[in-house]
C-alpha positions in Angstrom: 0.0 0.0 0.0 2.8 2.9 0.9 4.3 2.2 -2.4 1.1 2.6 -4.1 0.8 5.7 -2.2 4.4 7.3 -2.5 5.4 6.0 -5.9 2.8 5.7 -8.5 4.2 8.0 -11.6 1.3 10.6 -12.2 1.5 13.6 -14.3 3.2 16.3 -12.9 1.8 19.4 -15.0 1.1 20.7 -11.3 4.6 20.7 -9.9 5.6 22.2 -13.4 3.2 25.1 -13.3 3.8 25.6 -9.5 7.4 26.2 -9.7 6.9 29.0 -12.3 4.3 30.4 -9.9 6.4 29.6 -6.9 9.6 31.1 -8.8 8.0 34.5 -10.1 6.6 35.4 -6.3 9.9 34.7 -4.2 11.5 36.7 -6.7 9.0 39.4 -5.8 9.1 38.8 -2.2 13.3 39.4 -2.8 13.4 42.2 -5.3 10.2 43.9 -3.4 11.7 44.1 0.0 14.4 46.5 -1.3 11.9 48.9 -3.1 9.2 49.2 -0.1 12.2 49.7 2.5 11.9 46.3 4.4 15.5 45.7 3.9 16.5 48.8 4.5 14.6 49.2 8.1 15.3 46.1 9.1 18.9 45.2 8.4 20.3 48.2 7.0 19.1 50.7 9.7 20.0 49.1 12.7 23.5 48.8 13.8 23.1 45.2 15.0 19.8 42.5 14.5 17.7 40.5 16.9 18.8 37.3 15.4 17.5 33.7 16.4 19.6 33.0 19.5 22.4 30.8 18.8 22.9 32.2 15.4 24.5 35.1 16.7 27.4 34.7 13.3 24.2 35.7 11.5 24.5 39.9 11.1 23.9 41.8 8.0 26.3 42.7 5.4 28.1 46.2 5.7 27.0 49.3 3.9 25.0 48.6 1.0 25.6 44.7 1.1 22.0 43.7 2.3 20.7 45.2 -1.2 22.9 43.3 -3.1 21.8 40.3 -1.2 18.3 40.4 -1.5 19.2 41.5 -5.4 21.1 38.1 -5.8 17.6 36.2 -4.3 15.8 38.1 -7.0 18.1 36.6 -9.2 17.6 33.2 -7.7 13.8 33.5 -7.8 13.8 33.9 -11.3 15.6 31.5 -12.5 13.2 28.9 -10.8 10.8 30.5 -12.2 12.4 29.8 -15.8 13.8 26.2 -14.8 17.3 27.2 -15.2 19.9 25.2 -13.2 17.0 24.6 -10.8 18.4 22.9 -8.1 21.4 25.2 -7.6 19.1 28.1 -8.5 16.4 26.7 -5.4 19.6 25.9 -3.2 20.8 29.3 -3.2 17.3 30.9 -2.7 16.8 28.3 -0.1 20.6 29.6 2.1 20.3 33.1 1.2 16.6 33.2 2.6 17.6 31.0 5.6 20.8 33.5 6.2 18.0 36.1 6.5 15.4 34.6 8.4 17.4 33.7 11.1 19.5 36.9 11.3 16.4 39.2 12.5 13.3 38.2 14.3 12.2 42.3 14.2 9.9 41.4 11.2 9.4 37.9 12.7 6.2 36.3 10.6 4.9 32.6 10.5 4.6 33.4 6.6 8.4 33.8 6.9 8.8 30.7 8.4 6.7 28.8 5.6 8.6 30.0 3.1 11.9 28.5 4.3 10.8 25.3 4.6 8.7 25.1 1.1 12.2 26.5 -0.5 14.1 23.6 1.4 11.0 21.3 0.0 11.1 22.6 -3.4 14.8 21.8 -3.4 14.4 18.5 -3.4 11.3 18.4 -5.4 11.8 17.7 -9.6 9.9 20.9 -10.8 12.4 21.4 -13.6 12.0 17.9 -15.1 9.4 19.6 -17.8 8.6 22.8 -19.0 12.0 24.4 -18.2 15.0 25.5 -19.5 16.8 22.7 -18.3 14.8 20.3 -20.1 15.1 22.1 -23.3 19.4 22.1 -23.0 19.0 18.3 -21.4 16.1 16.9 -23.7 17.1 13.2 -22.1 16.6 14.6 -18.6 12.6 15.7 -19.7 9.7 13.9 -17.9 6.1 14.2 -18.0 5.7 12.9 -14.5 6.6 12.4 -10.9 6.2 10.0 -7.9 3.4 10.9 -6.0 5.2 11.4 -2.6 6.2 14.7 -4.6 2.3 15.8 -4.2 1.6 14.5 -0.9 4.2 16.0 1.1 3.3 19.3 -0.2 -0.2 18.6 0.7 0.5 17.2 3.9 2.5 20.7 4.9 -0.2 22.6 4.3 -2.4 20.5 6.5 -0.6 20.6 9.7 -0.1 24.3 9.0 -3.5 25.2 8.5 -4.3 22.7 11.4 -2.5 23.8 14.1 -3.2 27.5 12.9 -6.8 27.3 13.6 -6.6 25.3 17.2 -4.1 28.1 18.5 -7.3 30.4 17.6 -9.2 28.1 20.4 -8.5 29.8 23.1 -10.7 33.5 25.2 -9.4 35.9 23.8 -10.1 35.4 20.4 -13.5 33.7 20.9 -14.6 36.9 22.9 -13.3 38.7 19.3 -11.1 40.9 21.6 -8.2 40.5 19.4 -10.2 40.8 15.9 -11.4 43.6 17.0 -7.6 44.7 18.3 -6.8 43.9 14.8 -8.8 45.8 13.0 -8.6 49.0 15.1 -5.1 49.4 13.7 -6.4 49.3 10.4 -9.1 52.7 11.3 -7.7 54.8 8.8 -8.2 52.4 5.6 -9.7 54.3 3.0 -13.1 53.1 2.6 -12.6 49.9 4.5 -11.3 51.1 7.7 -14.8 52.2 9.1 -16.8 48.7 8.4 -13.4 47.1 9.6 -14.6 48.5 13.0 -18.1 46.8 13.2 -18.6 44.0 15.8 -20.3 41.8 13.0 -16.7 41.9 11.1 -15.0 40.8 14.3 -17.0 38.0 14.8 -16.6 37.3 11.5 -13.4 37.3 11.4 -12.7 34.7 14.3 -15.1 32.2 12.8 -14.2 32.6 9.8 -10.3 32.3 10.7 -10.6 29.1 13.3 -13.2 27.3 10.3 -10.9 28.4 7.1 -8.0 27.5 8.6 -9.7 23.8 9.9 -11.7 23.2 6.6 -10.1 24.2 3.5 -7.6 21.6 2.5 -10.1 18.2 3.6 -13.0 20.6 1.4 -9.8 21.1 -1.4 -9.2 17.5 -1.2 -12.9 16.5 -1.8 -13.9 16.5 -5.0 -17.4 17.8 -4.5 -16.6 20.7 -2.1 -13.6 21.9 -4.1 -14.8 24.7 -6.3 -16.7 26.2 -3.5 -13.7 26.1 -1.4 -11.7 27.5 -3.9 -13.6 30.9 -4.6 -13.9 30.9 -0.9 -9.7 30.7 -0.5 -10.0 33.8 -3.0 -11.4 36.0 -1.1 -9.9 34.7 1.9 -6.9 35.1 0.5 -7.5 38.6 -0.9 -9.2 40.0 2.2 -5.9 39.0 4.2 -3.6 41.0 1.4 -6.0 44.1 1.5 -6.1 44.3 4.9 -3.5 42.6 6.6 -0.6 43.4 3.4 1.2 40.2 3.9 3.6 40.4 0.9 3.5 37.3 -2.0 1.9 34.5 1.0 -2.0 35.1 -0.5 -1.0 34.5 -3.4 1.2 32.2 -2.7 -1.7 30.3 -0.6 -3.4 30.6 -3.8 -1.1 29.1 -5.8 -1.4 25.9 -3.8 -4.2 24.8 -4.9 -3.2 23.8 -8.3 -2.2 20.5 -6.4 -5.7 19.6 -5.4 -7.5 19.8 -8.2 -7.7 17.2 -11.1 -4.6 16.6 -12.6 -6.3 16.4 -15.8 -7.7 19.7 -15.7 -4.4 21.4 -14.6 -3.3 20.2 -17.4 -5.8 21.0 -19.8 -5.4 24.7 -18.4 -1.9 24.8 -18.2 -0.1 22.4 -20.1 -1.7 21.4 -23.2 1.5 21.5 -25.2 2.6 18.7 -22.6 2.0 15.1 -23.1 -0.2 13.9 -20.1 0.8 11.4 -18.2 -1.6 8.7 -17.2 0.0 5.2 -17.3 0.3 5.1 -13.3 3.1 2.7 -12.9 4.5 1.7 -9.7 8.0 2.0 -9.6 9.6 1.4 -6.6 13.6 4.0 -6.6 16.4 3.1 -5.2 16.5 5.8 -2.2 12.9 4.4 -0.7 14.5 4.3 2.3 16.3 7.3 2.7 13.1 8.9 1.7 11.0 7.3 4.4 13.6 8.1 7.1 13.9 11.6 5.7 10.2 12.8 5.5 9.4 10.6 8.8 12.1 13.3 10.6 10.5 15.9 9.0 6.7 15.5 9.4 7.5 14.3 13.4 9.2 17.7 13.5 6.5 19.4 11.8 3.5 18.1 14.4 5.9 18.1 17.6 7.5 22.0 17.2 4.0 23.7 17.7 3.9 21.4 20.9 6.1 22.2 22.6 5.0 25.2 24.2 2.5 23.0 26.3 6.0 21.6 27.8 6.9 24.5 29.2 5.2 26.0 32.4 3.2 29.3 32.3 1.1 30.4 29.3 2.3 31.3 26.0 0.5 34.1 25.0 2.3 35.5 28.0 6.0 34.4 27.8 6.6 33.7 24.5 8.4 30.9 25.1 7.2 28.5 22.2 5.4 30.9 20.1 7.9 30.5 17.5 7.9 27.7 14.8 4.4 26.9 15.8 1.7 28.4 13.8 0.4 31.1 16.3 -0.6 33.5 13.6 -1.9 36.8 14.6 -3.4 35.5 18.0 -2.3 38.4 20.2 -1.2 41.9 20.4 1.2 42.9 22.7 2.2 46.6 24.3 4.5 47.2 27.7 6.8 50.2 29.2 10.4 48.3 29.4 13.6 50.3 31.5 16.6 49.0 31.3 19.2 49.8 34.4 23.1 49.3 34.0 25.1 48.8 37.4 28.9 49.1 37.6 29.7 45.8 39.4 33.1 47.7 41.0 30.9 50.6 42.1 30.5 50.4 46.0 27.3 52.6 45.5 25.5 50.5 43.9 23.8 53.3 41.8 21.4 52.6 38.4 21.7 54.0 35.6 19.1 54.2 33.3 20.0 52.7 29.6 18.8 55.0 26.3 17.5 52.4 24.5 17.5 54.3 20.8 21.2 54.7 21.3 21.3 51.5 20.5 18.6 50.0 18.9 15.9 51.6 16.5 12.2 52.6 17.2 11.2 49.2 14.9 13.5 47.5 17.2 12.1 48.5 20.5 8.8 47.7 19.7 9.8 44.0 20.3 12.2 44.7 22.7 9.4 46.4 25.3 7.6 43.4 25.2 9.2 40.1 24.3 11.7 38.0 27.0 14.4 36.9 24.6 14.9 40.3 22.8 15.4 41.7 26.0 17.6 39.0 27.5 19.9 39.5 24.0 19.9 43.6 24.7 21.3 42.4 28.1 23.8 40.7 26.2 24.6 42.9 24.2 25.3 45.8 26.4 27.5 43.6 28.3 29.7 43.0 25.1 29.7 47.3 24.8 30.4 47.9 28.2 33.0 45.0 28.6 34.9 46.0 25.2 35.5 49.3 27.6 36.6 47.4 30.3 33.8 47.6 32.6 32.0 44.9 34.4 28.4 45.5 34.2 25.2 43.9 35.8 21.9 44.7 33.1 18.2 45.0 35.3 15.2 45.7 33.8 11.9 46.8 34.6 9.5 45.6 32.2 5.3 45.9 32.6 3.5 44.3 29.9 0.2 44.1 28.1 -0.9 41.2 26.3 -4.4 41.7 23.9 -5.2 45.3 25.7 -5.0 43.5 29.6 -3.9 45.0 32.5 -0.3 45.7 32.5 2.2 42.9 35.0 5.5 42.6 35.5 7.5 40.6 32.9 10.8 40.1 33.8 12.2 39.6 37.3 13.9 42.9 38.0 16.3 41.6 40.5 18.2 39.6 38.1 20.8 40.7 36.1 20.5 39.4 32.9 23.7 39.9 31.5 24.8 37.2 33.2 22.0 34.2 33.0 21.8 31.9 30.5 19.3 31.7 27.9 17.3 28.3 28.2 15.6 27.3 24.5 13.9 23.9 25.9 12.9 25.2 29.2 11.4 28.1 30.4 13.2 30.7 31.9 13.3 31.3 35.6 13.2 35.1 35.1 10.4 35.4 33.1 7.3 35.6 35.5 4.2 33.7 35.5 0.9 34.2 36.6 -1.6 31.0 37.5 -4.8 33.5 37.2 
């Protein structure tokens, strides 16, 4: 039976027309974060990045490097797009995008995330085999179709994505529509839009329509006679989150998904009528089945146990942030809080505070995370230990740090009696300085 599943040849016309899809928007993703600024507030602007702790090697390029960078992705996205050297061309999208993912967590965004793993899916993936430059210059190399592992694991992906996306909507705050409607007051000033964006009926809306979208849509893509319906209703899904949420290529992206659910005869007749179709269905049984099966077995158990893992840690997540990452959590929470951060001399008898100027250091995007999140605060710690010690001083870092999370009452984050230039920075346990509340 798993051969029949994973290795029937079917026609690939899907893949094909995907990659060019898939190619064309992470060039635009690349190329259109240097012309709206992206790159150049977040890693141009600031004089160091919030990367993911433990990649602390990861800091932009000097001067005008960053734009180069992203210029060279452009580059990279089109030639997927085109089929040229596809593997090399995917490869480099795939490290270049991974170098700046994990540099800067200021622009943090689950769609971010996605995207780096269906580049290091697509990598392995033959999207090139047709339909592409490559099989034009290696005529011998052309197919007209693909194991059918290639289609599931895509599909599979997008399940436990959209899954665990609409159970992390399960929880008070968002049933109450308190964060809908937190949403959507930041969006007032839309022209024409922004004042029914502030009706209740829209915020309940919009949390039904979130947890049951995300829950539905790929069992009602999968089934043949709920398929068209949920496809017009992923349009303007789709479209509603790009209008009003402006979320770069990942609507379109979302939309460019579904080519794998429906028939693969009519994605071919649309797309590739010039192509052969493939229907003979063979089962053919490679050489690396096992590789394979160990490989995607890793993956997948990764896949359902990150977004987890945050049920492993004590106190709530919403709260300390300690799992939100990696797991799904899209737009579940807003968070605001007044954060001070106090430098003592260790070698001064008196003991005396001194208050840190956080924009000295850091810019305004930057503080926005680091008046409210743990880690950014515990690598600003860090950080101005690294300053103060390259002047030969010995400094203790406190901080002071009320928070609101989804327009609550402000509490105390952090513990402000420990300095936390000088704990460690647990990432499979919480961390003892981070206070929790049981109510």
């Amino acid at each position: 039976m798993i051969n029949k599943w994973l290795f029937t040849r079917i026609d690939n016309s899907a893949l094909l027309i995907f990659r060019v899809f898939f190619g064309f928007l992470i060039a635009a993703e690349a190329i259109g974060a240097i012309f709206t600024g992206w790159v150049r507030r977040t890693l141009v602007a600031p004089d160091f990045t919030f990367n993911f702790i433990g990649f602390e090697f990861l800091q932009p390029l000097p001067g005008n490097g960053m734009y180069y960078y992203f210029a060279v992705m452009g580059l990279f996205g089109l030639l997927v797009m085109v089929g040229y050297k596809y593997r090399w061309s995917m490869l480099g999208y795939t490290l270049l995008w991974a170098g700046a993912y994990f540099m800067q967590k200021s622009s943090y965004n689950n769609h971010y995330y996605l995207l780096f793993l269906l580049c290091i899916l697509m990598t392995i993936l033959p999207a090139a085999a047709n339909f592409s430059l490559d099989a034009k210059l290696s005529p011998n190399q052309k197919r007209n179709w693909m194991p059918r592992w290639c289609l599931l694991i895509i599909i599979i992906q997008l399940w436990i994505v959209y899954t665990y996306a609409s159970v992390a909507k399960w929880y008070p705050d968002w049933l109450s529509y308190d964060v809908p409607k937190n949403l959507m007051m930041a969006r007032a000033n839309y022209p024409i839009i922004g004042g029914i964006l502030q009706e209740h009926w829209v915020h309940v809306c919009i949390a039904w329509f979130g947890i049951l979208f995300d829950l539905l849509i790929i069992p009602a893509l999968l089934w043949r006679k709920t398929r068209f319906v949920a496809f017009v209703i992923s349009i303007f899904f789709h479209l509603f989150n790009s209008i009003v949420f402006q979320i770069g290529i990942f609507p379109y992206l979302s939309l460019a998904f579904t080519v794998f659910f429906f028939s693969r005869e009519k994605i071919h007749h649309i797309f590739m009528k010039h192509k052969p179709f493939y229907d003979k269905n063979e089962i053919v049984i490679p050489s690396y089945k096992k590789p394979l099966l160990v490989a995607l077995t890793i993956w997948f158990c990764l896949q359902i146990i990150l977004p987890l893992r945050h049920w492993f840690i004590p106190g709530d997540v919403l709260w300390t942030e300690e799992g939100h990452r990696l797991s799904w959590r899209m737009m579940l929470r807003g968070r605001s809080g007044i954060t001070n951060f106090y430098i003592v001399d260790k070698n001064d008898p008196s003991d005396r505070r001194t208050i840190v100027n956080k924009l000295k250091y850091v810019t305004q995007k930057q503080v926005n995370s680091l008046n409210t999140k743990p880690d950014f605060m515990w690598q600003f710690a860090q950080r101005l230990h690294k300053i103060y010690e390259a002047e030969g001083k010995d400094i203790a870092v406190y901080v002071k740090s009320r928070v609101s999370v989804n327009g609550k009452k402000r509490k105390v984050l952090i513990d402000p009696d420990v300095d936390l230039a000088s704990v460690p920075w647990n990432h499979f346990k919480t961390n003892p300085w981070v206070i929790k509340y049981t109510e």
